[in-house]
C-alpha positions in Angstrom: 172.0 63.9 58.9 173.8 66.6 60.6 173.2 68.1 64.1 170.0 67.1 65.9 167.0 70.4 66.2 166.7 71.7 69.5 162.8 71.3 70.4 161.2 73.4 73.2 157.5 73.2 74.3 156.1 77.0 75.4 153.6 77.1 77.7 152.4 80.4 76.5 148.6 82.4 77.6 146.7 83.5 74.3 142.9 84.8 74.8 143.1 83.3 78.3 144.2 80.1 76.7 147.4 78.0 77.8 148.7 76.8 74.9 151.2 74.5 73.9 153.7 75.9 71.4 156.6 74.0 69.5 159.6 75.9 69.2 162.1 74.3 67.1 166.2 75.8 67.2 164.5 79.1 69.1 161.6 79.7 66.7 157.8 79.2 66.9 156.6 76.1 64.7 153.1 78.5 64.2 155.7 81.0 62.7 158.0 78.7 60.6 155.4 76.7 58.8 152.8 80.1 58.4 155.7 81.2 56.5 156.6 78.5 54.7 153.1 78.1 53.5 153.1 82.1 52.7 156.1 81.4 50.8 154.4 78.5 48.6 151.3 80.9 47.9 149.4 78.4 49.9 145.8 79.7 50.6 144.9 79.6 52.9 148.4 80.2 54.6 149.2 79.7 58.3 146.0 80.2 60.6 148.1 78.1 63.2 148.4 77.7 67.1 149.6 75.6 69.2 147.9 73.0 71.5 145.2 73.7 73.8 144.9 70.8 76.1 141.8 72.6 78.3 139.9 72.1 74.9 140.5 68.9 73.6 141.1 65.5 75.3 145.0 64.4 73.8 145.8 61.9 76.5 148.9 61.8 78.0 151.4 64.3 76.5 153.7 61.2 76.1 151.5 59.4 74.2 150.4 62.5 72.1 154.2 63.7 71.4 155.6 60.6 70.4 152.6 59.9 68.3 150.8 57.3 70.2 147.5 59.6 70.6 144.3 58.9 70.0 144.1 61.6 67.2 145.2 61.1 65.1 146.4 57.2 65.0 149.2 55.7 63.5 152.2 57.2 65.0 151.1 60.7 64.0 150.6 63.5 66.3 149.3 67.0 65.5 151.9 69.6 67.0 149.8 72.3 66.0 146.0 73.6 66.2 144.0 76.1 64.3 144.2 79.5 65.6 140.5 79.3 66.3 141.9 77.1 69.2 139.8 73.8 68.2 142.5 71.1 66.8 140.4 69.4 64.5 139.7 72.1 62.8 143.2 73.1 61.0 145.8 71.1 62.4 149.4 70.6 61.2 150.2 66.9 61.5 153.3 65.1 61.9 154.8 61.2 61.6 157.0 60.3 64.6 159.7 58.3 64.9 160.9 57.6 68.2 164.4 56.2 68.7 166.8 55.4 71.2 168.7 58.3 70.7 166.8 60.6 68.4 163.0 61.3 67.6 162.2 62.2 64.1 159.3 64.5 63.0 158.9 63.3 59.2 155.7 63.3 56.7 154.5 66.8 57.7 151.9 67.4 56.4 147.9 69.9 56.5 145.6 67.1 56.7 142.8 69.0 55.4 145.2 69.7 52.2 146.7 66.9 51.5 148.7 67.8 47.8 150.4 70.8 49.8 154.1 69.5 50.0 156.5 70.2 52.7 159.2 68.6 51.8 160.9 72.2 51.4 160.4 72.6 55.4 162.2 69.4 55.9 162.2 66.8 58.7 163.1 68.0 61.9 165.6 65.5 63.9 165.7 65.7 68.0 167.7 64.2 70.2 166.4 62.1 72.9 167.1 63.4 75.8 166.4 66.7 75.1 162.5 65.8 73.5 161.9 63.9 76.4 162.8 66.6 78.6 160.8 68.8 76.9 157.6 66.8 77.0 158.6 66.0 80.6 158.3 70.1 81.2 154.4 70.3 80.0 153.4 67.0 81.1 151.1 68.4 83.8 148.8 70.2 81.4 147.7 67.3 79.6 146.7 64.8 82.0 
């Protein structure tokens, strides 16, 4: 399996905005899978943000990081939004898995395109701890 990801959530101001961005081991989840969709000659490619909790009613972020949201169901979560800032418009969706001691981001996956395959970008591992913590840090912006 090999060492866990490190996962931070950014707190970062875009058009007046507070989003929430997913960085995972130091680099922006909007970059890493823009360019991994580049890469694949996806079209369109990228067109990502992060989460905007003033614009769209997640829930809890516990509920909405560890999958448990009310959009999507299921145990998946988006983790990103389109660009245009409205989530249900392009989101990047993940399955999570949480465990004792890890939480697993599997299944990724562009809703909207279904037969685009990730596989290539991989599952991205977390320890505990360190999610929770992270979730624990942006907590206040989505209730």
């Amino acid at each position: 399996m090999g060492a866990p990801h490190a996962l931070e959530l950014r707190a970062v101001t875009v058009d007046g905005l507070v989003e929430v961005v997913p960085y995972v081991d130091g680099r922006s989840l909007v970059d890493l899978v823009g360019g991994f969709e580049r890469s694949r000659g996806y079209s369109p490619a990228g067109a990502y943000g992060g989460l905007v909790p003033a614009y769209f009613r997640y829930g809890d972020a516990a509920h909405q990081w560890y999958g448990r949201g009310r959009t999507p169901a299921g145990g998946h979560a988006w983790v990103l939004a389109c660009d245009c800032h409205e989530a249900a418009c392009w989101p990047f969706e993940v399955t999570v898995d949480a465990g004792a001691t890890t939480v697993a981001w599997r299944d990724l996956t562009q809703p909207f395109r279904p037969e685009w395959d990730y596989s290539g970008l991989g599952a991205f591992t977390f320890d505990r701890a360190q999610y929770d913590e992270a979730v624990r840090r942006v907590a206040h912006l989505f209730s």
